[in-house]
N, C-alpha and C positions, 0 to 999 in steps of 0.2 A: 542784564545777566539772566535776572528771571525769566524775561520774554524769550531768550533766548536757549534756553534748558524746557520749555514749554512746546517753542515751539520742536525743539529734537524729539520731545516725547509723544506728538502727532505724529511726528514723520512716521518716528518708528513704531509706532501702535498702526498706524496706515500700510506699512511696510509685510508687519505680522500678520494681520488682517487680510490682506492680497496674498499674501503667499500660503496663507491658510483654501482661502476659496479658490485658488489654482491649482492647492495639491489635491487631487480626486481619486477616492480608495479605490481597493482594488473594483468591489459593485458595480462603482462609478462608470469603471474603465469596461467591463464586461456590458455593461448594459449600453453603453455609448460605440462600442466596438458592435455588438449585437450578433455577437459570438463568445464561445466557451471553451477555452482551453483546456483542455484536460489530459492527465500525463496515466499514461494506463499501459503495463510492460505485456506484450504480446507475449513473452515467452515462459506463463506460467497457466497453463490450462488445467483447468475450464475457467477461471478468474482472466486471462486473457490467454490470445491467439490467433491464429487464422484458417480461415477453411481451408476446405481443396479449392477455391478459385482465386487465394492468398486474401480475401477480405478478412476485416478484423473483425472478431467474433469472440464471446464468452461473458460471462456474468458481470464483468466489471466494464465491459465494452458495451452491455444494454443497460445496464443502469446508469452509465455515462451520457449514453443516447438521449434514455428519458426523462433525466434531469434538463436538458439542454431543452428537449422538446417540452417540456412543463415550462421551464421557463421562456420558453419564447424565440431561442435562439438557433443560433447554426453550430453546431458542434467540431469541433477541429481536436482530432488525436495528434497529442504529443507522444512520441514513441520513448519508453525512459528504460534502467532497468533495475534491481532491487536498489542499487548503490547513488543511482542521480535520480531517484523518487522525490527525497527531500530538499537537494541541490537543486531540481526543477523550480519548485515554489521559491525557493530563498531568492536566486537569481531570477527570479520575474519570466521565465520561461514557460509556466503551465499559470492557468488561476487555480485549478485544483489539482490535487492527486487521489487517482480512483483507482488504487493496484495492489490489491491485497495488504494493504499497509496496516498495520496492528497497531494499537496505542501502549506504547510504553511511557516509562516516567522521564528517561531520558530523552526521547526522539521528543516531550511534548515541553521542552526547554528552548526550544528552537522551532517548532509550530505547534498550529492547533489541531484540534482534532474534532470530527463532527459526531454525533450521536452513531453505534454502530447499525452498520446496515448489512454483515453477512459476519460469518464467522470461518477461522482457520486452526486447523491443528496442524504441530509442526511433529515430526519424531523422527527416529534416529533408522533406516535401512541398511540393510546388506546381503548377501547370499544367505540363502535357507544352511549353506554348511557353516557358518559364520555363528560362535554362540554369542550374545547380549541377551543383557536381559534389563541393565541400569547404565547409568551415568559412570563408574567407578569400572566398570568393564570396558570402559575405552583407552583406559591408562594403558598406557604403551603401542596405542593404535595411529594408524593416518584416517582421518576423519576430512571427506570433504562436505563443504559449506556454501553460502551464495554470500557473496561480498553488502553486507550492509542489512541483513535481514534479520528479523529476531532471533532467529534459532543460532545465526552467526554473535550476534551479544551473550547467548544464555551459554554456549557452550565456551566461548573467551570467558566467561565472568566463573559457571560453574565445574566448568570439566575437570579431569584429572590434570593432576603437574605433568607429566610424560604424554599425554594426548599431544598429537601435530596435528593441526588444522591446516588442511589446504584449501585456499579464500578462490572462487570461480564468482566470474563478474555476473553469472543470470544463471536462472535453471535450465535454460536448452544448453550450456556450455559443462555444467554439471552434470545431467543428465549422460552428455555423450562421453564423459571423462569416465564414468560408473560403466556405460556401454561397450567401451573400447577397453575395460579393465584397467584402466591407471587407478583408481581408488576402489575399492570394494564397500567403505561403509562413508554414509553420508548423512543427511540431515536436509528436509527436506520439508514439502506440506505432506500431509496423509494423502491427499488425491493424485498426486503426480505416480506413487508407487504401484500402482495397476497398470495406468500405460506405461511405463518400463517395462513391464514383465508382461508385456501382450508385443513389445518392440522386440528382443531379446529374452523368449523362454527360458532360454539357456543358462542365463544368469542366476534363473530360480531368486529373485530380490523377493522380501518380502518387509512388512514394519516390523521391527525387533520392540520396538517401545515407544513410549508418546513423551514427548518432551513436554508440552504446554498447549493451552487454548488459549486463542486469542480472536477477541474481536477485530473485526475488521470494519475501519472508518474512513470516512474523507476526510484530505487531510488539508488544511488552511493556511496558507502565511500568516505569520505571526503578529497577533493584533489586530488581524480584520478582522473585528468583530460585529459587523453589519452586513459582511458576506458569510462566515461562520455560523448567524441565528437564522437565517436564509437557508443553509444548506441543511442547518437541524432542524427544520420548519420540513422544511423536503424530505428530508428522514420518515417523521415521524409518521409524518403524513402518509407516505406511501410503505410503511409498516403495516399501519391502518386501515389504508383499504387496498391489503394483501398484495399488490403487486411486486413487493420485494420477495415476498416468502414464493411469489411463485415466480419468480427467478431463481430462487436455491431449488425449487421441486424442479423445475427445469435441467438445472446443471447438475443436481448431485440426489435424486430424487426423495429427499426428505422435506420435512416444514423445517425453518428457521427455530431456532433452540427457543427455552422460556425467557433466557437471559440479555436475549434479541428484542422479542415479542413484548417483553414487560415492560423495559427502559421508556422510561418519561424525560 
């Protein structure tokens, strides 16, 4: 009996063992593939988009580049949009997400998050005849939003009771809803509100108020933590010797905040 519970417990210690050294992290799988997937939504500029010859282009698209090219690899864009950011990673579609993505306490329940490497402010637009000035001035209003993105959680969690939220799956599809006058007030990054109102003068949009700052990080499946020190490793490095910050002087022509620049 004894020999016989001894030998079950080799099996099975053999068993775990083997199936340990077959299951290979995500790392693993990226350095063995000898390519990099990465999930970055074209439709939020300058953080993504495309030129005039439709190539993808903007701050989240070269820093996606330069990661891949630091590391050694071939770079492959996954096209996502605010709402399948994080569904990308979960379901094993992207290895990372480089798309404006902010770290909240919620979203980081369900991934990781890397050191921040640019920042975002979100706030609240609408015509210049349009008064706001706060959060309590929407009560009674329709507020459009982007399906899944911070400023859609803070205005569900803090808005007024009588505010309607109308949920649009990206920002070019919100954008053209504000354009085409179905919504007047929306919510939004800071940087999208100038090109509105260089598309449509007419609209006179302008920011009424700032909702929030948020860093903006790569984001990790949950538990790679050998591709996570890897990508903070990359972080901090290229904080370091400036080529992050002059990606933001590039797109938005200021340096990278203190709160960027400090982080250890």
């Amino acid at each position: 009996m004894n020999k016989t519970l001894t030998a079950l417990a080799i099996a099975l210690a053999a068993m775990i063992g083997a199936s340990h050294v077959a299951h290979a992290d995500v790392l693993d799988d990226i350095k063995k593939a000898g390519k990099i997937r990465i999930a970055i939504d074209l439709g939020v500029p300058p953080y993504g988009m495309t030129d005039a010859q439709m190539k993808p282009t903007g701050l989240d698209v070269e820093a996606a580049e330069m990661l891949a090219k630091d590391w050694g690899l071939q770079f492959e864009l996954v096209p996502t949009t605010g709402a399948s950011r994080i569904p990308s990673l979960q379901t094993g579609k992207a290895d990372l997400v480089i798309s404006s993505l902010s770290y909240t306490a919620e979203r980081a329940k369900v991934i990781d998050f890397s050191k921040a490497y640019a920042v975002l402010r979100t706030v609240i637009a609408a015509p210049k005849s349009v008064a706001l000035k706060q959060l309590s001035d929407l009560d009674g209003k329709t507020v459009g939003t982007v399906r899944g993105t911070t400023h859609d959680t803070q205005l569900t969690k803090e808005g007024p009771k009588g505010m309607k939220l109308v949920r649009y799956e990206d920002d070019a599809t919100e954008a053209q809803a504000f354009l085409s006058g179905q919504v007047d007030i929306f919510s939004t990054a800071e940087m999208i509100v100038p090109q509105l109102d260089k598309k449509n003068p007419a609209r006179q949009v302008e920011v009424k108020f700032v909702l929030d700052n948020f860093r903006l990080c790569i984001g990790v499946k949950k538990d790679e933590k050998r591709l996570l020190e890897e990508v903070d490793k990359w972080v901090l490095a290229n904080i370091k010797n400036g080529k992050l910050n002059a990606l933001n002087k590039k797109y938005f022509g200021s340096d990278l905040p203190e709160l960027i620049i400090k982080q250890e």
